[in-house]
N, C-alpha and C positions, 0 to 999 in steps of 0.2 A: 728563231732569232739569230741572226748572223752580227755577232760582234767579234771582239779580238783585234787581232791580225789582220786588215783587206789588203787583198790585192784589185784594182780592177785596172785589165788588162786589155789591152787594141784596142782604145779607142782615138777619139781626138776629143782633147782638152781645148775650149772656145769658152773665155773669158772676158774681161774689159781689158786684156794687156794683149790679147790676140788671138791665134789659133796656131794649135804644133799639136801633132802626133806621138800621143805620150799617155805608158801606165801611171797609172798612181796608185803609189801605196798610203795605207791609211795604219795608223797605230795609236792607241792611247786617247782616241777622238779626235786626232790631230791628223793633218796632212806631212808624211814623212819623208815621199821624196814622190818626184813628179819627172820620170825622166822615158825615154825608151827601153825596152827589152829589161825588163827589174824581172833577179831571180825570183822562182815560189819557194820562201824557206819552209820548212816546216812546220806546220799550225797554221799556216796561213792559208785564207778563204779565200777562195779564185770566186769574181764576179765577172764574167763574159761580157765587151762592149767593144767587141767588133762591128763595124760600121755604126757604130755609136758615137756621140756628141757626149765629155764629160762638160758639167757646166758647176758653177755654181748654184745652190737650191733655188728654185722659185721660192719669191716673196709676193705674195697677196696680201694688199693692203685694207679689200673690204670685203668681210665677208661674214654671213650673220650663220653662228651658230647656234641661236637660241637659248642656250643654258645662261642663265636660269630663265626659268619662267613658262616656256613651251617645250616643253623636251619632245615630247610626242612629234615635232618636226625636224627637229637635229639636236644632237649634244657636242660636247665638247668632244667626247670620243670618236664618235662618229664620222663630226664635220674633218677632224685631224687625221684622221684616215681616209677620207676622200679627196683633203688635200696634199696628201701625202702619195696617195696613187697619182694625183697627178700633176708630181714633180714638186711640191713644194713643202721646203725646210719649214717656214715661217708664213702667218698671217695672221691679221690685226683684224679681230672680231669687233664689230658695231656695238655701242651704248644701248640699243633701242632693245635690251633686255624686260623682263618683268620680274622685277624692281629694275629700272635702269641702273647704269652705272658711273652713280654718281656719287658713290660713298666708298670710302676705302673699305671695308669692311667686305663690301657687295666682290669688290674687284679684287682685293685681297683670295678671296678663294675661287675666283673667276682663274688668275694666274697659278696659282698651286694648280691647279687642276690643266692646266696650260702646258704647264710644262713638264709633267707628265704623259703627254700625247705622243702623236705618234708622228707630229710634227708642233713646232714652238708655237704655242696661241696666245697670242699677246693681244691688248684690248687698246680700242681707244675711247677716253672719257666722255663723256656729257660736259657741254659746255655750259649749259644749264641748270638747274637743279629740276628733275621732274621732266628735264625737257620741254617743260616749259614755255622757256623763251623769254623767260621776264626774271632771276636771279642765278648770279653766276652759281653754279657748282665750286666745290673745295678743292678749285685746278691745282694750287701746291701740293695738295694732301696726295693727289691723285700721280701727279706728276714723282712725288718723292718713290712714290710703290713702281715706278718704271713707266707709266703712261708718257707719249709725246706728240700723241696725235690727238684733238678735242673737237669733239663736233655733236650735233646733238639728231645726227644722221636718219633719217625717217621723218623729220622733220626740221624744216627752215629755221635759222634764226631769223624772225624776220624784220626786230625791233632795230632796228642800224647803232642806236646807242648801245645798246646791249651788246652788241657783236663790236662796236668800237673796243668798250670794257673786253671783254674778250680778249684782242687783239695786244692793246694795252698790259694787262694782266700777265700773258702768254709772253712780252718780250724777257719776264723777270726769271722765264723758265728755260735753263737752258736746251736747246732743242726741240722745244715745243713748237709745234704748227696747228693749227686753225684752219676747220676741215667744213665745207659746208656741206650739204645738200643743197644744190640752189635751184627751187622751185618757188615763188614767191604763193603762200600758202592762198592771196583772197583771189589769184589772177588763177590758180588750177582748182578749187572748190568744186564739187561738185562733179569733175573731170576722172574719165578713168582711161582714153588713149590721146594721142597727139592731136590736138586741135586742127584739120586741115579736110582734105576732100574725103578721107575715108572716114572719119570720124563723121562727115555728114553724110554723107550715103548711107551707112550702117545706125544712124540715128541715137548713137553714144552721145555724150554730153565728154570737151575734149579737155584737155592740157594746153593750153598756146607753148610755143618756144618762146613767146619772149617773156614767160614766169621765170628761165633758166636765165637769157641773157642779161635780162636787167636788174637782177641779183648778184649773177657776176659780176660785172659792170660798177654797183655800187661795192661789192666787198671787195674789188680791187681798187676803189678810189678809199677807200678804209684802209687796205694796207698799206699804198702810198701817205697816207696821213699818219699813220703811225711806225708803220720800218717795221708792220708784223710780218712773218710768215704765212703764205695764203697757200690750201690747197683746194682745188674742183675736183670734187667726188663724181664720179659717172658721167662727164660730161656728155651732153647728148646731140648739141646744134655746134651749127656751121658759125652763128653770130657769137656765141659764147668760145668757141675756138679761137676767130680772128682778135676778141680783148684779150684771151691771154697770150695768144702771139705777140699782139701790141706790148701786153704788160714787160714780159720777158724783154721784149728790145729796149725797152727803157730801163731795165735792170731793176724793175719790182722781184721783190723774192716770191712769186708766183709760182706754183705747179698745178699740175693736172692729171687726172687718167681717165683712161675711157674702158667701156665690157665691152667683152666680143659680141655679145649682141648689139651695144649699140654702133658697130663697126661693121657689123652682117646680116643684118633684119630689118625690116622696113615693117612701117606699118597697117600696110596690106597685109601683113600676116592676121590685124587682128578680124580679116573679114569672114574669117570660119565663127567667130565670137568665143573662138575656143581661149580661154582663161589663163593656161600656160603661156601665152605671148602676152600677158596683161604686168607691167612694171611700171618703177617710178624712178626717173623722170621713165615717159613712155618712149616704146619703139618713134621712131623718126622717118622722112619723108628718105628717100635716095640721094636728095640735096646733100640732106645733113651727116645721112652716111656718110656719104663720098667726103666731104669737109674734117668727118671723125677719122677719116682714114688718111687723109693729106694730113693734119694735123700729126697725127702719128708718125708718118712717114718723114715728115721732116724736123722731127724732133720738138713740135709745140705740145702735145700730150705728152707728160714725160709715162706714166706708165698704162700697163693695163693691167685691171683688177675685175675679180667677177661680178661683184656686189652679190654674190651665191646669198639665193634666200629660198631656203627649203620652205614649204608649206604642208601640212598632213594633205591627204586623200580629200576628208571632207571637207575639209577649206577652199582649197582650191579647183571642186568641179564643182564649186555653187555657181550659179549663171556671174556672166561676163559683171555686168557692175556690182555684184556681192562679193564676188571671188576676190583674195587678198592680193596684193600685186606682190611679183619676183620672182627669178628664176633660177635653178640649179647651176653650180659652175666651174668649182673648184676642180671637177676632177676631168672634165673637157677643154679650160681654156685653152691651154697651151696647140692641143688636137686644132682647135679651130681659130688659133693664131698663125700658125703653120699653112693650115689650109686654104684661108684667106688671103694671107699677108705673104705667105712667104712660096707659094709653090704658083702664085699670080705673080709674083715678080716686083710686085709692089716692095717689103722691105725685105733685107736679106735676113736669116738668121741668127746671128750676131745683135741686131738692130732688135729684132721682136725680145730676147734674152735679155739686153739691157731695159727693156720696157716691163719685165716680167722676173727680174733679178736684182741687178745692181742698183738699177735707178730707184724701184721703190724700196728697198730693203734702205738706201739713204734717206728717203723721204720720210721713213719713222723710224729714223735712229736702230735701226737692228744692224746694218751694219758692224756696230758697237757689241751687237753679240753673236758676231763671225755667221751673220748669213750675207749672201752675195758678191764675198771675196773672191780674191782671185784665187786660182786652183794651184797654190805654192805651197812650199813646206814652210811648215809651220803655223799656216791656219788652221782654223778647225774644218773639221771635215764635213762639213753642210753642203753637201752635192746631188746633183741629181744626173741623172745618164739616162738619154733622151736617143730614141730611135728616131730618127726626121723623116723615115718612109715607110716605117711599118702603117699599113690603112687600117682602120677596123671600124663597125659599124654601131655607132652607138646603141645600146640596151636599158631604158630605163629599170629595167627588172634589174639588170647586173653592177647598178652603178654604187655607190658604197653608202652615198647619204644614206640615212632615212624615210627622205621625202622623192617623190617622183617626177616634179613636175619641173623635165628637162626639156627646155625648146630644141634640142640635136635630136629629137628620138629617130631614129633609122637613118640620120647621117654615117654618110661614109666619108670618115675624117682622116687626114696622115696626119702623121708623129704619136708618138706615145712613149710617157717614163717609161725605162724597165728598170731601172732601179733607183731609189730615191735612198742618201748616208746622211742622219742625221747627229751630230755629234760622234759620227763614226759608227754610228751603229746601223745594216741595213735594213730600215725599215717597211723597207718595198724591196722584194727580191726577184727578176725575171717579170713584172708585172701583178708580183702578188701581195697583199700587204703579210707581215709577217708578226704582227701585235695589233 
């Protein structure tokens, strides 16, 4: 465990205020001074980030670590350590628990245990009660213990009054947002990939994309009716991008993020019928890529999130339509945001960091608890230190989850943490976690 004193030293610090060439010292959990050539006093821990990027921590805003309920796929410990190896301070764990989490009680020891990890794991509530879809959850109750994200994610709201109530509800709270999953549940029934030519070839039963857009579509004509906060979980289509494009020029309080898979995989992956490429919403056509990737690129997706969903062994090698949908994340996105986004020239580095830092650490209020500041004295020390060219070749065997079922298996990806500071303390040291 390296805490104390840090030094870390040659790197360059690239923040939302800019980019300069500068150590930073860390003391007390705080950021002490951020300048060039800082002496090593004595007692103090030299962390190397030569040719390094210091940045603020990544924040993941969705990402299922199954405690409680299924531990046998991921825990709290687990998941906070493989999100922690890869780069990030913070991330807001999904309701779609067993018991969900929709009772203080449940989420009460959900966060104890949160914030003990090895990175912050903060939850967002059930909009729901039961997830249901038919009575609100105790969003004050929920929102008082620190919640400010609600969605009842794994499943649609799909009663429009209900989600109005919702929306309504939510303006009484401050900071709170309104998270869908927008798959409209009777239009994907039955569906296990994207409704389109591979899904008929391969004789699956599909998804349409317009389950996503015309739930978006209606829950942005909800928040204009009400002056809520709206955010898209995972988006996945080209038509569900262009509404919240719209929304945003109109000045709807709209957001968005999208996974590295659904910005890098198409669904021709699922023609091996191999089960690891099987999610929800599903892999997408090259259209809707390319659309998740403009989108990004000019700022209509504000972030990117893995929606990381571990599955045990036998779950996920039962055949293609038994097998449970989602896929591993936490501890690759960044690798395969770099790889995609940024060594293709599409966004610069700076650009994916705000998508994978700043932007979403605002989007659920953590901000507020000094993750994706800027790299100054005086905040807390929630950093991550990011090699932009070291390559390596993903290992399911060696990845820190739990569960194994990573769609990167024998990618050869560039960038990777080497070292992730959480409250000052380093938690990842050289690429290794260290609790």
């Amino acid at each position: 465990m390296i805490t104390g004193t840090i030094l870390i030293r040659g790197g360059t610090v690239l923040d939302e205020t800019g980019e300069r060439r500068s150590d930073v010292l860390i003391k007390d959990g705080a950021i002490a001074e951020v300048s060039e050539g800082i002496g090593v006093q004595a007692g103090t821990q030299v962390l190397d980030a030569e040719g390094c990027i210091v940045s603020p921590g990544l924040v993941d805003i969705q990402v299922h670590f199954r405690e409680p309920g299924r531990e046998e796929s991921e825990t709290i410990e687990t998941g906070a350590r493989a999100a922690a190896l890869g780069g990030n301070t913070a991330v807001v764990a999904m309701p779609n628990t067993q018991p969900p989490l929709d009772d203080a009680k449940v989420v009460s020891s959900v966060l104890e245990q949160g914030r003990r990890a090895a990175c912050l794991v903060t939850v967002a509530g059930c909009i729901t009660k039961g997830r249901a879809g038919i009575e609100l959850a105790p969003m004050g109750e929920l929102h008082d213990l620190g919640v400010r994200i609600f969605t009842d994610d794994g499943d649609c709201v799909a009663d429009a009054n209900v989600m109005r109530r919702a929306f309504e509800y939510a303006l009484a709270l401050p900071g709170a947002v309104i998270s869908q999953h927008a798959e409209d549940p009777a239009l994907v029934a039955g569906g296990h990939m994207h409704e389109g030519a591979w899904s008929a070839r391969l004789g699956i039963p599909g998804r349409p994309g317009e389950a996503e857009s015309t739930i978006v579509a209606r829950d942005i004509a909800l928040a204009r009716l009400t002056g809520g906060r709206y955010h898209v979980l995972h988006m996945s289509t080209g038509a569900a991008t262009q509404l919240v494009r719209a929304a945003k020029a109109e000045g709807l309080r709209v957001t968005a993020e999208a996974s590295p898979q659904h910005f890098t995989l198409t669904d021709e992956k699922c023609s091996g019928f191999d089960p690891v490429f099987k999610m929800n919403p599903p892999l997408r056509p090259e259209s809707d890529v390319a659309a998740i990737v403009a989108g990004l690129a000019d700022g209509t997706i504000d972030a990117i999130a893995t929606d990381h969903a571990p599955h045990s062994p036998e779950t996920k090698e039962l055949p293609f339509e038994e097998a449970p949908p989602g896929m591993l994340g936490v501890e690759t996105a960044l690798a395969v945001a770099i790889t995609r986004l940024v060594e293709t020239g599409i966004m610069s580095l700076a650009d994916v960091l705000a998508a994978m830092s700043w932007r979403p650490a605002r989007i659920a209020g953590l901000d507020a608890h000094g993750h994706g500041m800027p790299v100054v004295a005086g905040n807390p020390a929630n950093l991550c230190v990011i090699d932009p060219f070291e390559t390596w070749v993903v290992d399911q065997q060696r990845l820190s989850s739990k569960s194994f079922n990573t769609p990167w298996e024998g990618w050869k990806l560039t960038g990777k943490a080497r070292h992730t500071i959480l409250r000052g303390e380093a938690v990842v040291a050289y690429g290794e976690a260290t609790r």
